[in-house]
N, C-alpha and C positions, 0 to 999 in steps of 0.2 A: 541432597535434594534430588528428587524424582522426576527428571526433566532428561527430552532428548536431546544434544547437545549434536551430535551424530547419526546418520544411519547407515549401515552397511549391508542392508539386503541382496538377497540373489532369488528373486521370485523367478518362476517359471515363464519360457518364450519371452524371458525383458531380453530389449536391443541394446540398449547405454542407459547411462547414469550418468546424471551433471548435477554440481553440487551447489547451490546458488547464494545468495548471501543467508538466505532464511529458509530458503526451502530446499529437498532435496526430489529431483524430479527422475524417475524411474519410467524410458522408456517402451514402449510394445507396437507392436507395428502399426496399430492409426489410434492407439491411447495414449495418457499419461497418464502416472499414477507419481499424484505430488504429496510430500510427507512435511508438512507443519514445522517445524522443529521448535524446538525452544530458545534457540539464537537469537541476539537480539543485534541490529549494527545503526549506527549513525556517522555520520560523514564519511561514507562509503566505507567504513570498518568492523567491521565483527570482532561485538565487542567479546573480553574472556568467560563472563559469565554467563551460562543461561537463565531465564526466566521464568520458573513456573508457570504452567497453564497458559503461556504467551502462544503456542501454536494450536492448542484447542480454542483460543479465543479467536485469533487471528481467520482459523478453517472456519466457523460457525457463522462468524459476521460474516466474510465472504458468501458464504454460501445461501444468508438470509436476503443477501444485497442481490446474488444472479440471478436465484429463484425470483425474487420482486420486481424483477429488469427485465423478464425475458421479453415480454410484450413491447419492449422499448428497441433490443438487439439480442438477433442471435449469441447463447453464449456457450461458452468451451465444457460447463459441465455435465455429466452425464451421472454420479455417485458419489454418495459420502460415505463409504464404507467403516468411518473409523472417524471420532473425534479431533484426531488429526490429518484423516486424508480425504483428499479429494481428486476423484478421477474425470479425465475428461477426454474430449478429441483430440490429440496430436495435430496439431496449426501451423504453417510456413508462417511464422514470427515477423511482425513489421519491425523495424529496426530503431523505430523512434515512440516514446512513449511519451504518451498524450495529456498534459496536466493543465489545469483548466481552474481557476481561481474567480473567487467574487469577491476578495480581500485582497487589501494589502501585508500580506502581512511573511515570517519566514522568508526563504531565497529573495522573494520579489520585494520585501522591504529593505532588507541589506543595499539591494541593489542600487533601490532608489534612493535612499541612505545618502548612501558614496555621490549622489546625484547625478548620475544619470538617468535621464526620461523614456529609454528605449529596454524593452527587454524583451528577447525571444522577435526581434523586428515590430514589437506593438510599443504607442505610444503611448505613454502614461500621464495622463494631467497633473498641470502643476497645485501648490497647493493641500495634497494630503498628509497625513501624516499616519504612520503605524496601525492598523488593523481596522483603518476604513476600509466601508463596504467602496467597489469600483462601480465607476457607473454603467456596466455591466462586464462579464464574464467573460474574460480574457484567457487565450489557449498560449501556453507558452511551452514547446514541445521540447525535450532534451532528447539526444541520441543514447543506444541503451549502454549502455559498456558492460562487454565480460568481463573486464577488468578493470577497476580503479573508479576512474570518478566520471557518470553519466555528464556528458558536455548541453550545454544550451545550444538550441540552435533555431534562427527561423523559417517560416511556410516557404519563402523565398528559397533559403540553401537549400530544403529538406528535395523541392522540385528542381534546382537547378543540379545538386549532386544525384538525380532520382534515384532518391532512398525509395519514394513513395511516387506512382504517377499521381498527374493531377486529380483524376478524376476518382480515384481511389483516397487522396486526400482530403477532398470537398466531405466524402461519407464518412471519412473518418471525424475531420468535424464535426460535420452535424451528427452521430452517434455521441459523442463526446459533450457538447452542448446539451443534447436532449440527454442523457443520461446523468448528467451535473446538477439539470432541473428535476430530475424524479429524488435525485439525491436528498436536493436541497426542501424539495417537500417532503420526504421521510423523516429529514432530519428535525424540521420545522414541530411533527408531529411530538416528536420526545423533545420539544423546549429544547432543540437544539441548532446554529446554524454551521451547516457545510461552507468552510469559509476555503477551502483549496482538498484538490486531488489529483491523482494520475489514472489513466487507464489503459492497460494495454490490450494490442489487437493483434488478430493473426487470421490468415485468409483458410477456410478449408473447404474444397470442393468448387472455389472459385465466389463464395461468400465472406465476407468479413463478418468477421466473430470477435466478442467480445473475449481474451481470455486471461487469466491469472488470479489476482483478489482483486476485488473491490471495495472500499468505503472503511476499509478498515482502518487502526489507526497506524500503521505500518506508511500506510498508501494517501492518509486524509488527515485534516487537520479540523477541530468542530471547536467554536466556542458555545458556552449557555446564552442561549439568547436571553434570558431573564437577566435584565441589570448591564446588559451589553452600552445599548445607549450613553446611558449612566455614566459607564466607567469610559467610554470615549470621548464626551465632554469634559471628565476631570482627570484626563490624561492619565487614566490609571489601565494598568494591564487587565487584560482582559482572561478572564475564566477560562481556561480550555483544557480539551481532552483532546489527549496528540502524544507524540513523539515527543513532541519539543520540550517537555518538562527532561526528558533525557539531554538530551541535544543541551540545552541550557546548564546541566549540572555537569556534564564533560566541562562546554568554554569556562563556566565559573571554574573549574577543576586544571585548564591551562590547558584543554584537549579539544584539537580542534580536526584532527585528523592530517596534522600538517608535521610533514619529514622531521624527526628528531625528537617528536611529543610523545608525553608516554603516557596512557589510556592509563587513569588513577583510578585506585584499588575499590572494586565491589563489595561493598563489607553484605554480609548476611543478611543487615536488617534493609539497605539501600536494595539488593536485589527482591528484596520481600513486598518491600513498597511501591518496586515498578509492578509488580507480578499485580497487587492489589488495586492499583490505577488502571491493569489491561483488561482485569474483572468489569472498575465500575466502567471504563468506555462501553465494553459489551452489554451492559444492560442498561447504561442509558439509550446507546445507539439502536438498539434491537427494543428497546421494550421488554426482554424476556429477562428470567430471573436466568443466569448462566450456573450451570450445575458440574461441578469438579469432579471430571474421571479420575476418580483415586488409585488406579490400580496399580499394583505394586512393580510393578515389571511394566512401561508404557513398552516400549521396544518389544517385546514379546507379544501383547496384545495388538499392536499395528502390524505387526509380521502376520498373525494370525488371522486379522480382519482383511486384510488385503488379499493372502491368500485363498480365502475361502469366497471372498467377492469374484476374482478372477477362475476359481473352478469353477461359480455359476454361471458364467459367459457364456 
C-alpha cells in the first residue's frame, strides 16, 4: 500500500524534527512545516498499520476548518503546499489542550459510567445516560504528554500549577466555546452534530493563536443528526463518524492500550475499511467530494512540494 508510514526529510535551513503520534513536524526558524502521515494511534498508541489517504484527509479537513475560523481566532496556518502538508507559524505551545463537549459520550461517558459526577472539576447532572446532548458545553482540558497518556486535569490545577495564567486562560476559553459553536453550526449544515473536540493553542508574538488540526476526525467526534433523537429514546447507538469505530474494534479485539495487550492483527480488508470511513468523514464534514492523490511515490512528491514552497519564501 502507498501510504507514508514515516518521514525522514532533510530540507534546507530546517532547525529540528519531532516525530508526533500522527504527524511529523520539521522545524525553521519562526515556521513549521507539518507532514500528514498515514499513522493511525488510539489509546495513546500507534497503531502497526498505516491507513491510506488518512493524512491527506486528516491536512484537507484541517485546513477547510482554519480557513472558515479565522474570523473567530487568529490561526497558525500560513500554506498547503502539498495534500499532506501544512505550513505555519512556529508558536510557544500551551501545555494543556482544550476539549470541549456538548455530549455525553467517549472518555466523558466511561467516566460517568463508573459514576462519578465530576470530570475535569465540572459537575455533571444526574440522571443521563450515553450520548445525551449536556445542557450546555463543557471544557474538560487534559495536559499534553510527549509521552504516554495525556492526563485530565481542572481550570483549578491548570491555574494553581500555572501551566496557563489566569487571564490567558479566560481567552482560551472563550476561543474554544466560540469556536465549538462555529463548529457545531458547520457541522449542523452537512446533517451533522459536533458532539466533542480538542483544540490546541500557542501564543506567537504575544497573541494566542489557534494551532494544530482542527474538527477532524483524529481530534472530533460527529454523530448524524438525522434519526439521532430516535435512536436516543430507544436506547440504540447512535450513528457516528469518529475514531471510535477504531477505538471500539481494538476493546472488542481485548486491546485497550493497557501493559501486556497486544494490538490484534490489521488484516488488508480492516485497514481498507478504516481508509474508506476517513474518505466518507471528509466529505460528509466538508461537503466536498474528497479526490485521491494517487501518485506513485507520496514521499517523493512531499519532499518535492515542500521544497519548492520553501525556495519561494
Amino acid at each position: 500500500m502507498n501510504v507514508i508510514k514515516n518521514t525522514n526529510f532533510n530540507f534546507p535551513n530546517q532547525t529540528n524534527f519531532y516525530k508526533g503520534k500522527v504527524r511529523d513536524v520539521y522545524s525553521f526558524e519562526n515556521l513549521l512545516v507539518m507532514v500528514a502521515s498515514d499513522r493511525i494511534s488510539a489509546f495513546d498508541v500507534v497503531l502497526p498499520r498505516a491507513i491510506p489517504f488518512k493524512g491527506q484527509v486528516l491536512n484537507q479537513i484541517a485546513e477547510h476548518f482554519l480557513n472558515a475560523t479565522r474570523d473567530v481566532v487568529p490561526n497558525w496556518l500560513v500554506a498547503t503546499p502539498d495534500p499532506n502538508v501544512s505550513v505555519g507559524l512556529k508558536c510557544e505551545t500551551y501545555p494543556v489542550e482544550m476539549v470541549v463537549r456538548g455530549y455525553l459520550a467517549g472518555h466523558a461517558w466511561r467516566t460517568y459510567k463508573s459514576g462519578l459526577r465530576t470530570l475535569c472539576g465540572v459537575t455533571l447532572p444526574e440522571g443521563l445516560k450515553e450520548n445525551d446532548k449536556l445542557p450546555t458545553p463543557i471544557i474538560t482540558p487534559t495536559t499534553k504528554a510527549h509521552e504516554g497518556h495525556d492526563e485530565d486535569i481542572s481550570r483549578e490545577e491548570i491555574l494553581a500549577k500555572g501551566l496557563v495564567s489566569e487571564a490567558e486562560y479566560v481567552q482560551l476559553e472563550q476561543y474554544t466555546l466560540a469556536l465549538f459553536a462555529k463548529g457545531t453550526e458547520m457541522a449542523a449544515e452537512q446533517g451533522l452534530i459536533l458532539v466533542d473536540t480538542k483544540y490546541e493553542f500557542g501564543n506567537k508574538d504575544g497573541q494566542i493563536t489557534l494551532i494544530d488540526e482542527i474538527h477532524t476526525p483524529d481530534s472530533s467526534r460527529y454523530f448524524y443528526a438525522d434519526g439521532y433523537q430516535e435512536r436516543q429514546n430507544n436506547n440504540e447507538s447512535q450513528k457516528q463518524l469518529s475514531k471510535e469505530f477504531v477505538r471500539e474494534w481494538l476493546i472488542a479485539n481485548g486491546f485497550q492500550g493497557k501493559d501486556g495487550q497486544v494490538i490484534p492483527e490489521m488484516t488488508d480488508e480492516w485497514v481498507n475499511q478504516v481508509s474508506e470511513r476517513y474518505i466518507e468523514l471528509f466529505e460528509q464534514v466538508t461537503g466536498k467530494k474528497f479526490v485521491k492523490d494517487n501518485s506513485e511515490n507520496i514521499l517523493d512528491r512531499v519532499e518535492e512540494n515542500v521544497n519548492s514552497y520553501l525556495k519561494s519564501l
